[in-house]
C-alpha positions as CSV (number, residue, x, y, z in Angstrom):
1,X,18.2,-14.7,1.8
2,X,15.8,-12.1,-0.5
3,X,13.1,-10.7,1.7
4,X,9.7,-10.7,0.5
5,X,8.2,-7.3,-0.7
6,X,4.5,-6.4,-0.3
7,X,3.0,-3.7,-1.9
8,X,1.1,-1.8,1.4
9,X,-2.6,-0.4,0.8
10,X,-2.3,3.4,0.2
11,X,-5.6,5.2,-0.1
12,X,-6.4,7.4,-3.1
13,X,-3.2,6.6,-4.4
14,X,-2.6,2.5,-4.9
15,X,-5.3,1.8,-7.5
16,X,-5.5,-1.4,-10.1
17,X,-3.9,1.0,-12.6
18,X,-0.7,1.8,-10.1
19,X,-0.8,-1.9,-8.7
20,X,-0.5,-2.9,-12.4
21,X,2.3,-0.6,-13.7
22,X,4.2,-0.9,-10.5
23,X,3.7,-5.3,-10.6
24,X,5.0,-4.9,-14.1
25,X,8.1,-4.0,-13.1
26,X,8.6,-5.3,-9.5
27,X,8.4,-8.7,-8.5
28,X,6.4,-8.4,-5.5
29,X,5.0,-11.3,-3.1
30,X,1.7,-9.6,-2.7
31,X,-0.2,-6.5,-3.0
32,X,-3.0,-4.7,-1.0
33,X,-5.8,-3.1,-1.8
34,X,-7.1,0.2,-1.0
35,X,-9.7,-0.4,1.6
36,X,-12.9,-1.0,1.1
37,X,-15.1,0.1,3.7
38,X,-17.8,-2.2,5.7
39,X,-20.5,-0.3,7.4
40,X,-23.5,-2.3,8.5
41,X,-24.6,-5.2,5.7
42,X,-22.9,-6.7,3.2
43,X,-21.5,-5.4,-0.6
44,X,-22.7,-5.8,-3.1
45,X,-20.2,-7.5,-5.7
46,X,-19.7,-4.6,-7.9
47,X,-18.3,-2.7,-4.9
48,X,-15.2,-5.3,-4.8
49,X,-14.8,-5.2,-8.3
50,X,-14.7,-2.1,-8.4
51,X,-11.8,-1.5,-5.6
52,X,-10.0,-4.6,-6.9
53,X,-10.9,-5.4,-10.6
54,X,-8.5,-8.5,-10.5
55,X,-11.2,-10.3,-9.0
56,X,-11.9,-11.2,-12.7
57,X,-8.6,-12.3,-13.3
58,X,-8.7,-14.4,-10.1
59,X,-6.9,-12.2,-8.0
60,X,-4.2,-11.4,-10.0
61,X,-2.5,-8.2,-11.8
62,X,-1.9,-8.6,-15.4
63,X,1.7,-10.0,-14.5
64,X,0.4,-11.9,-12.4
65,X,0.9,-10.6,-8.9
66,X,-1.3,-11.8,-6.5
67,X,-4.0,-9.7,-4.8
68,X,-5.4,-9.4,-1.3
69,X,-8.2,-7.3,-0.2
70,X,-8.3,-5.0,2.3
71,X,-11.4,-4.2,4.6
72,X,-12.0,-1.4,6.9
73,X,-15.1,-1.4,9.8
74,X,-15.8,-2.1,13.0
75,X,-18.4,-4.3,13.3
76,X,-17.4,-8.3,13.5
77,X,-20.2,-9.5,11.8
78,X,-20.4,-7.7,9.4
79,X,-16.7,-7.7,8.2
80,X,-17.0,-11.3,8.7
81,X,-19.6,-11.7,6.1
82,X,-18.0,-9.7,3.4
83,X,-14.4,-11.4,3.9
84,X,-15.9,-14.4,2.9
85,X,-17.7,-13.0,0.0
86,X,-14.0,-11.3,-1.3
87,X,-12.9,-14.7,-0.6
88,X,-15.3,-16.3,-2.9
89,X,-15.0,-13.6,-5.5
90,X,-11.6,-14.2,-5.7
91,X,-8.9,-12.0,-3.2
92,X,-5.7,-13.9,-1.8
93,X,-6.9,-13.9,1.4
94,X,-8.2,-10.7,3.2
95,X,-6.7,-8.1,5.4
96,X,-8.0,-6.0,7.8
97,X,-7.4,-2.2,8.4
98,X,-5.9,-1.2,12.0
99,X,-3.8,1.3,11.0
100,X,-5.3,4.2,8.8
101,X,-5.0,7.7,10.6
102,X,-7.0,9.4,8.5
103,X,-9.9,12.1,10.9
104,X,-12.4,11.1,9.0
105,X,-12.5,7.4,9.2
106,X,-11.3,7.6,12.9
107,X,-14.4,9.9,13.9
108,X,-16.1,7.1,13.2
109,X,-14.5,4.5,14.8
110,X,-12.3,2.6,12.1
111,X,-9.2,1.9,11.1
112,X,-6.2,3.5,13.8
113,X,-9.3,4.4,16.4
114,X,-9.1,0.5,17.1
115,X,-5.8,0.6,18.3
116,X,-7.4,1.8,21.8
117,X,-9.2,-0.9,21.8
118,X,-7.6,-4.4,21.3
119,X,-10.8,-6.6,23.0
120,X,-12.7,-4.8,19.6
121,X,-10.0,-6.0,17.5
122,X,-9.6,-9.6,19.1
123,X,-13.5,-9.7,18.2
124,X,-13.0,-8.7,14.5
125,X,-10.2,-10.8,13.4
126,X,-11.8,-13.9,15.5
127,X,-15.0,-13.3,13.1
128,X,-13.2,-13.0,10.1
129,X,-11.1,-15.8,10.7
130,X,-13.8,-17.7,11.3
131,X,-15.7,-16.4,8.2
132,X,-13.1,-17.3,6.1
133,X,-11.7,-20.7,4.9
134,X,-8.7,-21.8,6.4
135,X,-6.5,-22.2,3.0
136,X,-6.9,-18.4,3.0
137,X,-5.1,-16.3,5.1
138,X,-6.5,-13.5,7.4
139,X,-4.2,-10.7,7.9
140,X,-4.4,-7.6,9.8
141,X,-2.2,-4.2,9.1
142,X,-1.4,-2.4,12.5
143,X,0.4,0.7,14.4
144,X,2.2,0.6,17.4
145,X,-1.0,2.4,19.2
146,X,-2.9,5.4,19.3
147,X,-1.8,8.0,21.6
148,X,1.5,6.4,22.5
149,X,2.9,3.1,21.9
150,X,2.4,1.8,25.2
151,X,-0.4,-0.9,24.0
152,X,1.7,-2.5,21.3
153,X,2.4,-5.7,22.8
154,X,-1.3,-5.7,23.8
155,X,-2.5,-4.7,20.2
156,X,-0.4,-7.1,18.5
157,X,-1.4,-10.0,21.0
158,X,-5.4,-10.0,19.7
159,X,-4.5,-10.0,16.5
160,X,-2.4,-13.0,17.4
161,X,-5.2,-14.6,19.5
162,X,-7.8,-13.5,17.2
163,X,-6.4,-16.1,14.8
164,X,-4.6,-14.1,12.0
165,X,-2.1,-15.5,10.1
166,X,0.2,-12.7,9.9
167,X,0.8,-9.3,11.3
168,X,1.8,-6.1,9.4
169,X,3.5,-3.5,11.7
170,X,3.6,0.0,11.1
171,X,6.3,1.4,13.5
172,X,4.4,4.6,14.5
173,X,1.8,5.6,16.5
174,X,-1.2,7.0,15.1
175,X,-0.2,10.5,16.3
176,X,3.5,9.9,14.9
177,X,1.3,9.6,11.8
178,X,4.0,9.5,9.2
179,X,6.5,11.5,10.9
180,X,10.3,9.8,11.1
181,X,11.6,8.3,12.6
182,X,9.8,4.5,12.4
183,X,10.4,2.8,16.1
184,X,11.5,-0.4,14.1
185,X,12.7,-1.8,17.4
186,X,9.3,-2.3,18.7
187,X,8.6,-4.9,15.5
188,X,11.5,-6.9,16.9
189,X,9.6,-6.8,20.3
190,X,6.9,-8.1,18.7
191,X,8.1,-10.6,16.7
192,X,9.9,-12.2,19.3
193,X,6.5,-12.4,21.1
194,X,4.2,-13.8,18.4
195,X,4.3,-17.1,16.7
196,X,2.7,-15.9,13.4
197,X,5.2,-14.4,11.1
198,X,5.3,-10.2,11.6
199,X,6.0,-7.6,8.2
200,X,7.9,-4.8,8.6
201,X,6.7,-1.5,7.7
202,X,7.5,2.5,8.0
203,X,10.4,4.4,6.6
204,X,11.6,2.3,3.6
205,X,12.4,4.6,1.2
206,X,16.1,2.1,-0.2
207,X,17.2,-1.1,-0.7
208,X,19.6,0.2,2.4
209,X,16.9,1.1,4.4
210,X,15.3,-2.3,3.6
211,X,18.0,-4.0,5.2
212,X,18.8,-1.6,7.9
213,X,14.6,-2.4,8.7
214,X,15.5,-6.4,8.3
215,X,18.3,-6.7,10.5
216,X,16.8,-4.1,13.6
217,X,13.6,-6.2,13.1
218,X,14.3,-9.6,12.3
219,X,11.8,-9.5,10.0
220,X,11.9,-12.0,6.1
221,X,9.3,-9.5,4.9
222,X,8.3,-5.9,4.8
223,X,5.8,-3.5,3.1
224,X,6.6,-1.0,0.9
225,X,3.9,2.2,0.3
226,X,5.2,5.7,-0.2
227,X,8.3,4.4,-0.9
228,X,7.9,2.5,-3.7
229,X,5.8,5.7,-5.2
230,X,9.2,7.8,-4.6
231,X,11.2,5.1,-5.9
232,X,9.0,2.8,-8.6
233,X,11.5,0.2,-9.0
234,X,12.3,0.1,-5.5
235,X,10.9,-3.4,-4.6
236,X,13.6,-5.1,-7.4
237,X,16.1,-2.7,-5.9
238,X,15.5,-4.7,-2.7
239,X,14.9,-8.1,-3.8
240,X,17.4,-8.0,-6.3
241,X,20.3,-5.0,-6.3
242,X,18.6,-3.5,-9.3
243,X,19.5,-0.2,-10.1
244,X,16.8,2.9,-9.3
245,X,15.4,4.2,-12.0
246,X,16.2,7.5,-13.8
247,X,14.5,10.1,-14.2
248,X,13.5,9.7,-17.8
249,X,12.5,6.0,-17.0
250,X,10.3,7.3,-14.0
251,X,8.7,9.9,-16.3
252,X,7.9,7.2,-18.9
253,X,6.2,5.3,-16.1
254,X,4.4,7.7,-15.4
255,X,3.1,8.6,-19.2
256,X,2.5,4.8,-19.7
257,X,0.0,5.3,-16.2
258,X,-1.4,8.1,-17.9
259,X,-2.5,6.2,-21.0
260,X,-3.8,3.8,-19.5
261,X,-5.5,5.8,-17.1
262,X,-7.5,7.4,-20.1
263,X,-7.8,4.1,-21.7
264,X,-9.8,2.7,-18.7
265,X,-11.9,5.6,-19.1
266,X,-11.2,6.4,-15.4
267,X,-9.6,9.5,-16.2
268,X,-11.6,12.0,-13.6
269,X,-9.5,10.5,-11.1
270,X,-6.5,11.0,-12.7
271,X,-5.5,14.6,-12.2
272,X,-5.7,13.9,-8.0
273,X,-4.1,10.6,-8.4
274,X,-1.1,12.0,-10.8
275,X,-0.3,14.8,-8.4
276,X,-0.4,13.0,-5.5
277,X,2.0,10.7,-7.2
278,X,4.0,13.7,-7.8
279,X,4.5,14.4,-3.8
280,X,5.8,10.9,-3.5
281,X,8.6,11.6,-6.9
282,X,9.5,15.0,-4.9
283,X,11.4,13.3,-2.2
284,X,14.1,11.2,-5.0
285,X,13.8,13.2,-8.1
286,X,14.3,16.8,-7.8
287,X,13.5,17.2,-11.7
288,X,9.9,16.4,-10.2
289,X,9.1,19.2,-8.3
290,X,9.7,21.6,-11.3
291,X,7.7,19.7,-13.8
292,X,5.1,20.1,-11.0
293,X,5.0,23.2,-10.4
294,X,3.9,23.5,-14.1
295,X,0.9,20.6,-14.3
296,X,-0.4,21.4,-10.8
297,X,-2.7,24.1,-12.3
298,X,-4.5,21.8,-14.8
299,X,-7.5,20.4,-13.5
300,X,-8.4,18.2,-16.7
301,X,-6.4,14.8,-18.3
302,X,-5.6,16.2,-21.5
303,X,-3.8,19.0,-20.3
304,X,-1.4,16.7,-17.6
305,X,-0.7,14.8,-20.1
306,X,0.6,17.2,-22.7
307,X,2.6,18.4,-19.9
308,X,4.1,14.9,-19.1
309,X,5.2,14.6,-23.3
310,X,6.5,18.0,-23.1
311,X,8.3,17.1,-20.5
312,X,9.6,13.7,-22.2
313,X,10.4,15.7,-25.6
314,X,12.6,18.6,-23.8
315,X,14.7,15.5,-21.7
316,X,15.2,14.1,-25.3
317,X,16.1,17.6,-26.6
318,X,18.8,17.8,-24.0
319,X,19.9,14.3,-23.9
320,X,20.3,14.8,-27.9
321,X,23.7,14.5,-28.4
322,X,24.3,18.0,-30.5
323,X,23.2,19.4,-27.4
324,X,26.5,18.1,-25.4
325,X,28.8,19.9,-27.3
């Protein structure tokens, strides 16, 4: 059977302009947002359309990928009321943020810091849900705890009994952070436990991995993030046996990003978001660390860009075939 691929939120890198060129070429089930984060009243509209600009094209990417916002808070109500509104605006559902490890949203109180406490995160997937109509589905992105993983069974239970719909499990703690290995085996714990269907997620950097993940776990579906930024194509590599890209198609990828980056006049993002792209393309192509080590000093578009078509023209210049003789 082909497992289902989601696309996993992955902040400051997983825009609309990398959910778009990565949907073009994948045929994901769903992707994530980035999260947007809920303090203490409710968005304003341009605030999800900015964060998920496929509002306008009812949720979906320009090929057609559905969308699903994320949300990030602590406060019930509050995240209740602006689910709904992403709802009504247009998002695939809604998800809800358990597992971001980042210091500064922890310090104040969001994302993995609810891991420690699961009676807070009963409380905000029961508002949500009930915020929410139920043809949409409410889904909630987890670790296996805080400190330790000792709470996992306990974590995953309220967002069970909270009324989610499905459970996505990254197999870490949030003090693991990203560090391997991912404890898949506590997903199969879990999953045997809950009646909602579970996603699998950590450590899928190949199709083999995939399935390594799969049959420890159990799992039909799991979510892809840094791995499908190493690997673009990696999503049809699982689904269907394609063949990872090249090099040379990664680096075109990446140029067709960059135009359309400066087409969506965005581009004063760009620089951070290309190199952080860059530290994901380290771990499978070794061509990218080089070509790195030369853009990283450019602060300014223009510049990474040149540097990108260089790159591109000297590949052709050596893939030439006067040049392999």
């Amino acid at each position: 059977m082909t497992p289902k691929v989601i696309l996993a939120p992955m902040e400051g890198v997983v825009d609309d302009l990398m959910r778009d060129i990565l949907s073009s070429i994948n045929d994901f089930d769903l992707l994530v947002t980035e999260f947007v984060r809920v303090v203490d009243m409710p968005l304003p509209d341009k605030v999800f359309y900015r964060l998920c600009p496929e509002l306008a094209n009812a949720g979906y990417t320009p090929s057609g990928t559905p969308v699903r916002v994320q949300l990030l808070g602590q406060d019930p109500d509050m995240l209740a009321i602006n689910a709904h509104r992403a709802v009504e605006l247009g998002s695939h559902g809604i998800d809800i943020n358990f597992g971001c490890p980042a210091k500064l949203v922890n310090r104040s109180k969001g994302g993995a810091a609810l891991l420690q406490y699961p009676e807070q995160i009963y409380k905000i997937v029961k508002a949500m849900r009930e915020a929410v109509s139920p043809q949409h589905p409410v889904t909630a992105k987890v670790r296996l705890g805080y400190e330790d993983k000792s709470a996992y069974l306990e974590i995953a239970d309220a967002v069970a009994q909270g009324g989610a719909n499905e459970i996505a499990v990254h197999a870490r703690s949030k003090v693991d952070g990203y560090k391997p290995p991912a404890y898949w085996e506590y997903i199969a714990h879990i999953r045997q436990r809950l009646s909602i269907p579970v996603i699998a997620n950590g450590e899928i950097w190949s199709a083999e991995d995939a399935q390594r993940c799969i049959d420890v776990t159990g799992c039909d579906t799991v979510m892809i993030g840094r791995g499908a930024i190493s690997l673009p194509n990696l999503a049809a590599s699982i689904k269907t046996g394609e063949v990872p890209y090249s090099w040379e198609q990664t680096l075109q990828l990446m140029l067709n990003y960059s135009q359309r980056e400066l087409s969506s006049r965005k581009s004063c993002y760009y620089p951070a978001r290309i190199k952080q792209w860059f530290s994901y393309l380290n771990r499978q192509y070794p061509q990218a660390d080089q070509l790195f080590r030369e853009l990283r000093v450019f602060k300014d578009t223009d510049s990474i860009v040149q540097c990108l078509n260089q790159a591109m023209e000297s590949l052709h210049t050596n893939n030439s075939p006067k040049n392999k003789y």
